[in-house]
Every structure is written in C-alpha cells, then in structure tokens.
C-alpha positions as CSV (number, residue, x, y, z in Angstrom):
1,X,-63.4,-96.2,16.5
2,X,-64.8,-93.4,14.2
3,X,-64.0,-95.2,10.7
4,X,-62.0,-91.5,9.9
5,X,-58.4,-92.3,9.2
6,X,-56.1,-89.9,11.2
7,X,-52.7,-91.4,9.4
8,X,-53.4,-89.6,5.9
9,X,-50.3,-87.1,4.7
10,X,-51.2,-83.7,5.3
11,X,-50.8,-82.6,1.7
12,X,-53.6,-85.0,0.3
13,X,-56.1,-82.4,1.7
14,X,-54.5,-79.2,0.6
15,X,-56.2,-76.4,-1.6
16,X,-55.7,-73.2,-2.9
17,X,-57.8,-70.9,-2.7
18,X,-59.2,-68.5,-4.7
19,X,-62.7,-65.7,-4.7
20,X,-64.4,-65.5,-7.9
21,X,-67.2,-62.8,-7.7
22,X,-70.7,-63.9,-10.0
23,X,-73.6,-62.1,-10.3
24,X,-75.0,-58.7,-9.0
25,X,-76.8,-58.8,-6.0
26,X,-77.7,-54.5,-5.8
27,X,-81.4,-54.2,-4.9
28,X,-81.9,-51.0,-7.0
29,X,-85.2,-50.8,-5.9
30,X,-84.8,-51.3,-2.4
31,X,-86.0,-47.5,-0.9
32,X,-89.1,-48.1,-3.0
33,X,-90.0,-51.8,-0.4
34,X,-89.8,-53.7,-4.0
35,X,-86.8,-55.7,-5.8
36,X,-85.0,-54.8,-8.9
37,X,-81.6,-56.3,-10.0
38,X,-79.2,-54.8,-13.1
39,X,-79.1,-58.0,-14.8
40,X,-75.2,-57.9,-14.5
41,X,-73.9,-61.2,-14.6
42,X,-70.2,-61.3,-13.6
43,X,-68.2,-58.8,-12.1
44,X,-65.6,-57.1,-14.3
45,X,-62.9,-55.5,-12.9
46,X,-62.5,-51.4,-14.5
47,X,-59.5,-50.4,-16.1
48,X,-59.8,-47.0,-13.3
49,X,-56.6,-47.4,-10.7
50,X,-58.9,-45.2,-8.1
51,X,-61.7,-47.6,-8.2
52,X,-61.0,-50.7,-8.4
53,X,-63.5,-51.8,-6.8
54,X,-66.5,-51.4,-8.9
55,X,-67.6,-53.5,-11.5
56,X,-66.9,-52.1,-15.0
57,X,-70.6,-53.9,-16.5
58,X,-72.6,-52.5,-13.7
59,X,-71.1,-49.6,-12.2
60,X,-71.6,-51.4,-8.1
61,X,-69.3,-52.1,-5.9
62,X,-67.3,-55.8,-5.6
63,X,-69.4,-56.5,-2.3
64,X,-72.5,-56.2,-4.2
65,X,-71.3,-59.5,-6.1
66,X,-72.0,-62.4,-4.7
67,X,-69.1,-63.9,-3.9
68,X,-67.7,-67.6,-4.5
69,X,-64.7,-69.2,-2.8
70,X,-63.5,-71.6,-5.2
71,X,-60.8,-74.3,-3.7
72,X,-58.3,-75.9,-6.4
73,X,-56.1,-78.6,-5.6
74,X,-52.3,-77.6,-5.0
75,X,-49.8,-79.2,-7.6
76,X,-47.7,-81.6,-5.5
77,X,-44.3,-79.0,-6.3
78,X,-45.9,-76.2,-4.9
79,X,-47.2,-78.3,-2.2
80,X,-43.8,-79.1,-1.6
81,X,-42.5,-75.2,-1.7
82,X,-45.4,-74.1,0.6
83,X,-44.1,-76.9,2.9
84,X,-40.1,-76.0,2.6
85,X,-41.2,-72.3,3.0
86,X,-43.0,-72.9,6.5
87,X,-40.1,-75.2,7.8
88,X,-38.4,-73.4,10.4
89,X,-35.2,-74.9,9.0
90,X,-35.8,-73.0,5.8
91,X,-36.6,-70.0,7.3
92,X,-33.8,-68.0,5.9
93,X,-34.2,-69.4,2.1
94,X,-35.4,-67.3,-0.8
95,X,-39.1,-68.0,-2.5
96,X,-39.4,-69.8,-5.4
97,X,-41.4,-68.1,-8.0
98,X,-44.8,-70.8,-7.2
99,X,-44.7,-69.1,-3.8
100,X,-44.0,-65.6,-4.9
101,X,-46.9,-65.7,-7.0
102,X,-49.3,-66.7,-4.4
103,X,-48.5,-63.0,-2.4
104,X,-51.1,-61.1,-2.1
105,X,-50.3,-57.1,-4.4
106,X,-50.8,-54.3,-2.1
107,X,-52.0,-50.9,-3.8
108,X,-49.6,-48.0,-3.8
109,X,-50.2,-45.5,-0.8
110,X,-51.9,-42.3,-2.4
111,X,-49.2,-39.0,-1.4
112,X,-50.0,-35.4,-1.9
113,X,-47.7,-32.7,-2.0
114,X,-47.2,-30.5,0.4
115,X,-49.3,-27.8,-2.3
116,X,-52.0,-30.2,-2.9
117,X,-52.5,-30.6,0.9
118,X,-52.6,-27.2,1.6
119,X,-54.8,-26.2,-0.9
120,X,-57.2,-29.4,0.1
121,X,-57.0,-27.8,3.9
122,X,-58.6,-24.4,2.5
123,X,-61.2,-26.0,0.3
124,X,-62.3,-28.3,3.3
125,X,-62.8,-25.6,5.7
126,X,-64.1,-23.7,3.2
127,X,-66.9,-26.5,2.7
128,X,-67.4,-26.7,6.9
129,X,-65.7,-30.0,6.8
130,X,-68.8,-32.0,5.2
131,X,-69.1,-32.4,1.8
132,X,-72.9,-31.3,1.2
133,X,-75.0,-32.8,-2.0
134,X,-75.1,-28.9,-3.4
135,X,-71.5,-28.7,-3.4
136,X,-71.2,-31.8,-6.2
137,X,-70.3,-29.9,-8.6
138,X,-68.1,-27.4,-6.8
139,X,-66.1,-30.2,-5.3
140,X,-65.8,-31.9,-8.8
141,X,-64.5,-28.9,-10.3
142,X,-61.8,-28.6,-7.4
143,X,-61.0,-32.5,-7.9
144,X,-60.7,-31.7,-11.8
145,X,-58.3,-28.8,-11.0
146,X,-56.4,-31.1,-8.6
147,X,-55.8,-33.5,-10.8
148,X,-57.4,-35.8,-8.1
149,X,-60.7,-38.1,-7.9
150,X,-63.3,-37.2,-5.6
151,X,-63.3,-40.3,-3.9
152,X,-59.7,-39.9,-3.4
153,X,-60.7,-36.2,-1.5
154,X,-63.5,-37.4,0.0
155,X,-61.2,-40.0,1.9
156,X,-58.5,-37.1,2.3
157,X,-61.3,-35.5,3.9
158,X,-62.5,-37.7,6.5
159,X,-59.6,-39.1,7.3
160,X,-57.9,-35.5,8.4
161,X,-61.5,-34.4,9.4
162,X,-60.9,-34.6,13.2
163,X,-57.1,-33.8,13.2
164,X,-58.1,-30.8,11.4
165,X,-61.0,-29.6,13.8
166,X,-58.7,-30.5,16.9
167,X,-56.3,-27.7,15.9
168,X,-58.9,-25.2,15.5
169,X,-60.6,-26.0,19.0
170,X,-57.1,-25.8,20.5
171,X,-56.0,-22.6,18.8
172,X,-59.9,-21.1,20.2
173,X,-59.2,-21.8,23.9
C-alpha cells in the first residue's frame, strides 16, 4: 500500500497552463570569453507584425528570455467544457466561448504577388543566392522598395534557395 489515493476525480488535479517569459538571458559579451547581460527585465512583446518575436525593451529574441511555465488552476465550468468537449459523445457540439479562447492564434501566411516574386527571383540571383554582409544596405534598399522587411526576404530567400538552383542545374545539362 503506497498511502497515494488512486480514487481522487480527475478534475481536482487539472491546470491551465500558461509561458510567461522574465528576464534576459543574451550573453552580449560572449565572443569576448566574459559575461555581459542588458539589464532587461521582462520581455515586452513589439508592436512590429514581422517580428514578433523580439523583445521591444531589449531588442533579443523571445528564446533569449528565460522562460517560466506558470500552471493556474482551471475554474470548475471550464473544467467541465474541456471535459464535454473531449467526450466522444459530444464530438459534434459547438465550443463554448471558455474553450474557444484557450485556441492557440496562428499568424497569417505571408503571400507575394506574382511581381513581387519575380522581381525577388532577379535580385536573388543577382546577389548569387547568399545574402553577403556588403550587400546590407543594397538589400535594405530593395526591401524598402518592396514594401517588404528583410527578414521577411531573407526567409523568401532560403526557403526558394534550392528550388531556385535546381532549375538552373537542370536547364545547364
């Protein structure tokens, strides 16, 4: 006999969960062999749709944050919609609000126009395919012109990178 009592409900252990991201962690320092940190305390969220990602007191990225999983309690009705909405009997019923709100947002998939690609295509095989540290300013100045962010060409970039050089081995031979 373990003392543990295996005849408690299930719902007196469930917990929401949620990721609350604290202070900086970026070794700024760190190609030097010392250790320097920004100072930043908290990790704010920027206002920019195309980086989300980095912290609007710091300037780093979210994974340089160390991160906390915090676990709340569930409120006995949502408990009890989480539990209706995984009952196979209930399979075909529509979510109440509680459970709507606990679905996760998913961004909107970047599209280009047919131009944009095209004139993305020549610029990239005008840089050889790699973005080099002397072309910064070049490739801002195409972004600006685009009406795109870098990053969002950058990822453009290496994600049509190989397609792109498959053609032109194909079209050689």
């Amino acid at each position: 006999m373990s003392g543990i009592n295996v005849n408690l409900p299930a719902r007196a252990f469930a917990f929401e969960q949620s990721v609350v991201y604290k202070e900086c962690k970026h070794n700024h320092a760190a190609s030097l062999g010392r250790v320097s940190y920004d100072g930043c305390h908290e990790f704010l969220q920027g206002c920019d749709e195309n980086n989300p990602m980095l912290c609007a007191a710091c300037g780093c990225h979210r994974s340089f944050h160390r991160k906390l999983t915090v676990y709340n309690p569930i409120a006995q009705t949502q408990m009890d919609n989480v539990v209706n909405a995984t009952s196979p009997s209930l399979a075909g019923r529509v979510d109440t609000p509680e459970v709507q709100k606990m679905k996760p947002k998913r961004k909107k998939r970047t599209m280009f126009t047919p131009e944009q690609r095209n004139r993305m295509m020549r610029f990239a095989e005008r840089l050889e395919w790699r973005p080099q540290r002397n072309n910064n300013d070049e490739i801002q100045r195409f972004c600006l012109e685009m009406g795109i962010s870098r990053r969002m060409f950058l990822v453009w970039l290496s994600n049509n990178r190989r397609r792109a050089t498959q053609n032109s081995t194909t079209s050689v031979n």
